[in-house]
PLY file of the C-alpha trace (Angstrom):
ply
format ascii 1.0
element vertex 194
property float x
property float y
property float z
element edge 193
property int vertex1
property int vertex2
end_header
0.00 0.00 0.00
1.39 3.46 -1.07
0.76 5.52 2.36
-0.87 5.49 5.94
-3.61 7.48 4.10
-4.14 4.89 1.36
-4.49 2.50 3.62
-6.75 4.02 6.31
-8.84 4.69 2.68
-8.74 1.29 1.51
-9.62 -0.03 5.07
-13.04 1.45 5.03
-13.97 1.00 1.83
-13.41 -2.54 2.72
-15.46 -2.12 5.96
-18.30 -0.26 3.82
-18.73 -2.96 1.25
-19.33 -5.60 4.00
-21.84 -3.34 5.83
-23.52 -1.38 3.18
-22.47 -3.40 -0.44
-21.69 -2.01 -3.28
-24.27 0.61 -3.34
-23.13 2.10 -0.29
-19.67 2.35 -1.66
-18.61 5.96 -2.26
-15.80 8.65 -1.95
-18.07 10.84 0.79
-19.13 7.88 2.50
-15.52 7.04 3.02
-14.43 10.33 3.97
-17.08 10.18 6.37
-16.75 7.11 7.83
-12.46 7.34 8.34
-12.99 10.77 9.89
-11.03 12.81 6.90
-12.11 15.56 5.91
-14.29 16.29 2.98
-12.51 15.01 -0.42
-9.90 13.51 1.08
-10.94 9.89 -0.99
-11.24 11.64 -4.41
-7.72 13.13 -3.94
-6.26 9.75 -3.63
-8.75 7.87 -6.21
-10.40 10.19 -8.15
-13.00 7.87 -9.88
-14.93 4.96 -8.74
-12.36 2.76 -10.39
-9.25 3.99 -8.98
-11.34 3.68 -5.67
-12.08 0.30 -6.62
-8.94 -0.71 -7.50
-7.16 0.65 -4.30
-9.92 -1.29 -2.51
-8.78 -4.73 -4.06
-5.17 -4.08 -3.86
-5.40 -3.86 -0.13
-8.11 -6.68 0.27
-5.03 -8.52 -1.68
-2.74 -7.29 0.77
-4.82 -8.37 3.75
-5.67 -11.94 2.12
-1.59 -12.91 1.62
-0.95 -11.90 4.89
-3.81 -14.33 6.49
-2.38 -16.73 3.61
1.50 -16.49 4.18
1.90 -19.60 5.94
0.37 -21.77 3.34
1.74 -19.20 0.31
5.60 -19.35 1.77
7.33 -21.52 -0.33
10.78 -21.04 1.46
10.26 -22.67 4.14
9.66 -26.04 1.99
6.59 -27.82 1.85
4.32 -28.39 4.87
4.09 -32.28 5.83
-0.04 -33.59 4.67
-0.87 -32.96 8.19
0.40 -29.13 8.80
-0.81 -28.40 5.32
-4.14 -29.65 6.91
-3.78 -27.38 9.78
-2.70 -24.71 7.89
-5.63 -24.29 5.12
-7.99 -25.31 7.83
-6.80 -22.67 9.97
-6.64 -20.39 7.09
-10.34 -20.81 6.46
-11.83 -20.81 9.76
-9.98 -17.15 9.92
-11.59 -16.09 6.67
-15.03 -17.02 8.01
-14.83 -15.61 11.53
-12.72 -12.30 12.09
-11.47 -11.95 8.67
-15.36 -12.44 7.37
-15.70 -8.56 6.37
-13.31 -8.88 4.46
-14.68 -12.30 2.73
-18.09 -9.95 2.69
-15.95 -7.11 0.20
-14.46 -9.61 -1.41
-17.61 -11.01 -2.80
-18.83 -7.69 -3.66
-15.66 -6.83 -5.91
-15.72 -10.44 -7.34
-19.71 -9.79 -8.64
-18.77 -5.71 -9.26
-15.93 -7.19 -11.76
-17.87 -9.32 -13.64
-19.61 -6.16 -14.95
-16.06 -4.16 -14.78
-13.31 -5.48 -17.46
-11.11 -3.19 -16.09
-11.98 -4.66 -12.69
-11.74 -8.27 -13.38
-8.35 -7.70 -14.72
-7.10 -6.76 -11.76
-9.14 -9.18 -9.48
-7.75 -12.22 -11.82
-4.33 -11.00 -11.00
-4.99 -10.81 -7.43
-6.47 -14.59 -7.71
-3.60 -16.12 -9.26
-1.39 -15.38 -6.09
-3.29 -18.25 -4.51
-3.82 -20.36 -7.29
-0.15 -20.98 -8.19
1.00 -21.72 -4.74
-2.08 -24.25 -4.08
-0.76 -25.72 -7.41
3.13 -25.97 -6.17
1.84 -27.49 -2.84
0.17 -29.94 -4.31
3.27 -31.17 -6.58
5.33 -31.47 -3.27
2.86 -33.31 -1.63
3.05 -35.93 -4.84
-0.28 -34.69 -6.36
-0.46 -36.78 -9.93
-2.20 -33.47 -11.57
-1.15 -30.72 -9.66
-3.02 -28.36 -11.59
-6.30 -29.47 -11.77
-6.41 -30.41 -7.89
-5.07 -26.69 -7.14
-7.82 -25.09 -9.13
-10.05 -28.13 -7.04
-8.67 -26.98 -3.44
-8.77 -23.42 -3.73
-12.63 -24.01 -5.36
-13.16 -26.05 -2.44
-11.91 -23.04 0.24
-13.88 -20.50 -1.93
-17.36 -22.61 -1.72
-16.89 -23.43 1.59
-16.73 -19.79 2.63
-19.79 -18.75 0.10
-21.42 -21.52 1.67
-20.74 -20.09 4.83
-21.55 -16.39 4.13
-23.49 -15.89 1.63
-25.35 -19.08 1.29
-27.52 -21.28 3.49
-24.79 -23.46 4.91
-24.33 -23.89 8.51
-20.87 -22.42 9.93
-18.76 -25.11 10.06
-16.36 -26.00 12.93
-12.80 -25.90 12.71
-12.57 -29.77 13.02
-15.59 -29.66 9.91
-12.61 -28.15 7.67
-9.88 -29.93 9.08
-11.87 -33.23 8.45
-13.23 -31.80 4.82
-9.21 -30.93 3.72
-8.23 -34.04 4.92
-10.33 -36.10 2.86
-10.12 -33.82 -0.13
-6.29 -34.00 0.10
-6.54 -37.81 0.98
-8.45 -38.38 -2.68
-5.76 -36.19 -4.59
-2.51 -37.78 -3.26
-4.00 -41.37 -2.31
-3.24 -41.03 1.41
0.51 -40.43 1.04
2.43 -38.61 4.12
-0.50 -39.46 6.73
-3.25 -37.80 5.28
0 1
1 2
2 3
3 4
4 5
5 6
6 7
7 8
8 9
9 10
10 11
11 12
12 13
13 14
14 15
15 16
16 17
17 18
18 19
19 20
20 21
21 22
22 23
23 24
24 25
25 26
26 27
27 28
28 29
29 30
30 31
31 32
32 33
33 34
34 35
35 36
36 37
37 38
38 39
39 40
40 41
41 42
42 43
43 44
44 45
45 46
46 47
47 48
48 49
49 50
50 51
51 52
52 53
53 54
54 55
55 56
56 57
57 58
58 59
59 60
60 61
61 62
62 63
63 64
64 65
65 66
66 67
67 68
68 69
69 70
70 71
71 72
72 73
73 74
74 75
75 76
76 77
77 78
78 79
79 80
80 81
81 82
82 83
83 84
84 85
85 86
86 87
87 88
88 89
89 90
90 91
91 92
92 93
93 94
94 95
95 96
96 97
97 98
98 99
99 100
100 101
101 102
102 103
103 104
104 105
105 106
106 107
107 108
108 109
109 110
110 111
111 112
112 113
113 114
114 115
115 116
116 117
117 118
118 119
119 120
120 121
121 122
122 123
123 124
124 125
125 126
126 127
127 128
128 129
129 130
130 131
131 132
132 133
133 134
134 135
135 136
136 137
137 138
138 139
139 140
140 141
141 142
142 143
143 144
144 145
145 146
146 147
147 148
148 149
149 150
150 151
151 152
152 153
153 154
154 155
155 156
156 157
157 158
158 159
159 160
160 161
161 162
162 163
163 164
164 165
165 166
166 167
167 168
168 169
169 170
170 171
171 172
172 173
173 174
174 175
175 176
176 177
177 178
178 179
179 180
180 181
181 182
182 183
183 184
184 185
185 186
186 187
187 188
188 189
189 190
190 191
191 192
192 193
């Protein structure tokens, strides 16, 4: 993030879309709701879409830091069992305090489906977590390490829409850790103690 001021910016936008959507999404309501004064958001990001974009640049921010254990790849590959931990853990963080953000998240995904200028950048932001999942799944001795990537992180993403947006039931940490194991079990036929 470029400043203090971008951030505090980017923050509540992020807090706005979870409370208020979309809709309620706009350079006053930011300035109003971080305390700046008057303008203060259209000096930074004069249009909707430079607002936007700041917005999902710090969301992506945000996400690889609640990510970095998983998305570190110099510390070696995590053993079945901590990757278990890890994604489970990961999850259960994205549905409980980390679930505003989730919230915004949805809202840019739908916004950029309607935004080409959005959806560029949100596909750029996706791919951080795709091609990790992807390199994971190759060290744990995955025999198509692309397809069950794109299959884990689809699994994380409706497990959370589920969760938040749907009609699913909030499921318990030991849900997900039980859910990855068994997913992860079926991609690498039970090898390392899955």
């Amino acid at each position: 993030m470029k400043s203090q001021r971008a951030e505090l910016i980017a923050d509540t936008a992020i807090a706005l879309l979870a409370e208020r959507g979309m809709r309620g999404l706009t350079h006053r309501a930011v300035d109003e709701e971080a305390g700046l004064p008057a303008g203060s958001t259209s000096n930074l990001a004069r249009t909707r879409r430079a607002l936007l974009e700041l917005t999902l640049e710090r969301l992506t921010e945000l996400e690889v830091q609640t990510f970095a254990a998983l998305l570190d790849d110099t510390v070696g590959p995590p053993s079945p069992e901590a990757l278990v931990e890890l994604a489970a853990r990961t999850l259960w963080e994205q549905l409980t305090v980390g679930r505003h953000r989730t919230l915004a998240r949805y809202e840019l995904a739908l916004e950029a489906t309607r935004r080409p200028e959005l959806r560029e950048v949100y596909d750029q932001a996706g791919s951080r977590f795709r091609a990790p999942a992807v390199a994971i799944l190759t060290a744990a001795g995955s025999p198509d390490p692309v397809r069950h990537g794109r299959q884990v992180v689809a699994f994380g993403e409706g497990v959370m829409f589920d969760t938040i947006a749907g009609s699913g039931d909030e499921p318990t940490l030991d849900d997900l850790r039980l859910g990855l194991a068994e997913l992860l079990r079926g991609m690498v036929g039970g090898k390392g103690g899955v």
